[in-house]
N, C-alpha and C positions, 0 to 999 in steps of 0.2 A: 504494500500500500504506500500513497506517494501523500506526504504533507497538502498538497494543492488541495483546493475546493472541488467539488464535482462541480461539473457544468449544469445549468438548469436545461429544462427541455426547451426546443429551438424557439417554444409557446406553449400559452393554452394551454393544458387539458381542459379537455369537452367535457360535459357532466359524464357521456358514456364510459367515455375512456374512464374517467375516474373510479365512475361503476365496476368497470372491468378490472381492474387492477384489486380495488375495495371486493370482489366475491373472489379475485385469486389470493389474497392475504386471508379470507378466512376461510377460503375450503383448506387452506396451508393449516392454517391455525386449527381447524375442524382432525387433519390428519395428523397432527403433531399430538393432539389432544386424546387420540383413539388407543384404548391399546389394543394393540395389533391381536396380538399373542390369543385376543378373546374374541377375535372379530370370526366369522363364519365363511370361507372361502367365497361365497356370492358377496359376502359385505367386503373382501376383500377386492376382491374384480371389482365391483364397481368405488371402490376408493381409488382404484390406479386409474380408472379412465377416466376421474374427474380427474383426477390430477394430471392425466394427459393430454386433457382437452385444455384444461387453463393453461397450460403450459407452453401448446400451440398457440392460445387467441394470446398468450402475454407475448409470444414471439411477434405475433401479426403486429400486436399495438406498439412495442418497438418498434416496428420496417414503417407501420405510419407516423408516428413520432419522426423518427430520424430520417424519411424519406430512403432506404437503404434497400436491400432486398438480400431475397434467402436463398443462400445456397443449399440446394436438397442434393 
């Protein structure tokens, strides 16, 4: 990590974007919170694909933020 400030975003966030980011910190927070170890292999599967669906839309909302794009 470097002493410097982070840059802020180029602008704006939109109330959506906000939104988005606000349900990917607490499905984060929702899976941090779960213990695993008790969950039931179906509550299992579906804890990863929410967390791989936020995972992809926080990627999208970076590429729209920073105007950038994804390499697949």
């Amino acid at each position: 990590m470097t002493d410097e400030p982070s840059q802020p975003p180029p602008g704006p966030l939109t109330d959506f974007q906000r939104a988005r980011i606000d349900y990917a910190r607490r499905d984060l927070e929702y899976a941090r919170a779960e213990d695993l170890a008790q969950l039931p292999h179906d509550g299992l599967i579906l804890l990863l694909e929410r967390l791989r669906t936020r995972l992809d839309d926080t990627l999208s909302l970076i590429e729209e933020i920073t105007g950038g794009s994804r390499d697949m």
